[in-house]
N, C-alpha and C positions, 0 to 999 in steps of 0.2 A: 504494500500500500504506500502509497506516495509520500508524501510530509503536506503537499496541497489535502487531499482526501482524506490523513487525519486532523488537517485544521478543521474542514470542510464538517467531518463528522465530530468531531469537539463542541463546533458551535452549535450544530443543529440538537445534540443532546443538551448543551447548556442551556438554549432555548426551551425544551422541551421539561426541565431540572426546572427551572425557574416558572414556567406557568403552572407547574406540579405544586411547585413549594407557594404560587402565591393564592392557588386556588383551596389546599390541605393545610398546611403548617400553620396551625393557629400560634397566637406571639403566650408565652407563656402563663400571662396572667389572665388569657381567657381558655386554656388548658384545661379541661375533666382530667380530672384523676383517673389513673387504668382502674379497669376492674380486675386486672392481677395483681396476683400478690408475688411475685414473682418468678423466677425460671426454677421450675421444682430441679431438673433434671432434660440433660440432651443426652439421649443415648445412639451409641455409636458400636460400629460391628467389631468384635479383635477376632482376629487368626488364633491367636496363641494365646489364651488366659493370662499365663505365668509371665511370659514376654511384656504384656500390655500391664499387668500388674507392676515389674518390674522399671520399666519406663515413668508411670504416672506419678509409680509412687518413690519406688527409688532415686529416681534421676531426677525429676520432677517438682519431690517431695507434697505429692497430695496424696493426704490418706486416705487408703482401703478402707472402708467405711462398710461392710456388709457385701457376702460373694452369697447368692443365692439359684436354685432355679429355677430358669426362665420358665415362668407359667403357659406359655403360649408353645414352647418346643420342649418337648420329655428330652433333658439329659443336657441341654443347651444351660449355659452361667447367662447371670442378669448379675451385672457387680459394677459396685457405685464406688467416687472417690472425692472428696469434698475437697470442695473447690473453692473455699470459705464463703463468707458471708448468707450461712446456709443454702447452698447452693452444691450440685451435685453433678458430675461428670460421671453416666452412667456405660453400659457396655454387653453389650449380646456375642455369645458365641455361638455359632448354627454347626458344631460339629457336624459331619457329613454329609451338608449340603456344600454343591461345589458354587460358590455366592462369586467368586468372580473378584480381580483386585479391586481397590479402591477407585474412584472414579468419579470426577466433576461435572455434574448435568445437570441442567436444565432443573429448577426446583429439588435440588440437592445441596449440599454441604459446601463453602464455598470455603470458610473457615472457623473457629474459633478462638475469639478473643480474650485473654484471661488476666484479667487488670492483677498488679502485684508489687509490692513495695517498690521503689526504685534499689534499694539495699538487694531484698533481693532479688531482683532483676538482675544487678550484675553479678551477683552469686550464682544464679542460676544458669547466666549466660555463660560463664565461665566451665560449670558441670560440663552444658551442651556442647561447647568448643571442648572439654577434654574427653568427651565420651565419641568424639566425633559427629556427631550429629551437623550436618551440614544447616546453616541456617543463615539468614538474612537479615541484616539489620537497617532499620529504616526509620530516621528522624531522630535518632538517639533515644526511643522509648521504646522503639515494636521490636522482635523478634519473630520472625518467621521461620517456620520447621514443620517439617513433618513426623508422627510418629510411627511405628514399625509399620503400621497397613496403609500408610502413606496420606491419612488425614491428617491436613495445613493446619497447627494451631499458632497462635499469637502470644506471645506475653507482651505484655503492654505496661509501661511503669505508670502510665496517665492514673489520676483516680478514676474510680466508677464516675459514672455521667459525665466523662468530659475525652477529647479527644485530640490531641495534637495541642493540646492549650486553649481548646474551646470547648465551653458546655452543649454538651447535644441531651442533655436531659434536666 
């Protein structure tokens, strides 16, 4: 694609961004309150229980919080890993089903962002860089990575509701 063709398409999205935000994004003192109470839990598929144990929680440091199972598949794990501010990183195995690697589509996973002290953020950055984990860094706050079944997570040193040094909540 050209550098003309993506200005071309830059602007017609920004155009299109901005009639979105001025027709939806109410200013915040005319904002409803969610009727959530929050993200209970995102669950996500691992290959390898022990492997994906070992990453979340070891490398990671978020605790295994409950390995149970999966009500919905006989012999399949359902195990959760908290992720603080009661909030939960959960996880399906489908033992012999053959589910196919991981994968970016359409109304799927694109990534997960997991706000965490600045402290350690480079504590943890540091883990990733010795454990090899190839990762990305971007703005001096984000961390981009993938883990063993190749789902994008984020650590991000911003606080909750804010982003790059702006409130988006």
């Amino acid at each position: 694609m050209s550098t003309t063709d993506e200005q071309e398409r830059s602007q017609r999205f920004a155009a299109q961004r901005d009639r979105i935000r001025a027709e939806h994004l109410k200013p915040v003192s005319s904002r409803p309150a969610s009727s959530a109470r929050g993200l209970h839990h995102t669950a996500l598929i691992s290959s390898d229980v022990e492997r994906t144990v070992r990453f979340y929680q070891d490398l990671l440091e978020f605790p295994l919080t409950e390995l149970i199972e999966n009500r919905d598949y006989p012999g399949s794990s359902h195990f959760f890993f908290d992720i603080g501010n009661s909030n939960l990183l959960a996880f399906f195995d489908f033992p012999g089903l053959d589910i196919g690697p991981y994968q970016e589509v359409l109304g799927g996973l694109h990534h997960i962002a997991i706000s965490v002290e600045p402290d350690r953020w480079n504590h943890l950055r540091t883990k990733l860089v010795d454990a090899g984990v190839e990762l990305i860094e971007h703005s001096e706050v984000s961390l981009y990575f993938r883990d063993p079944d190749g789902a994008r997570l984020e650590l991000i040193a911003d606080p909750l509701g804010e982003m790059y040094g702006s409130h988006v909540l």
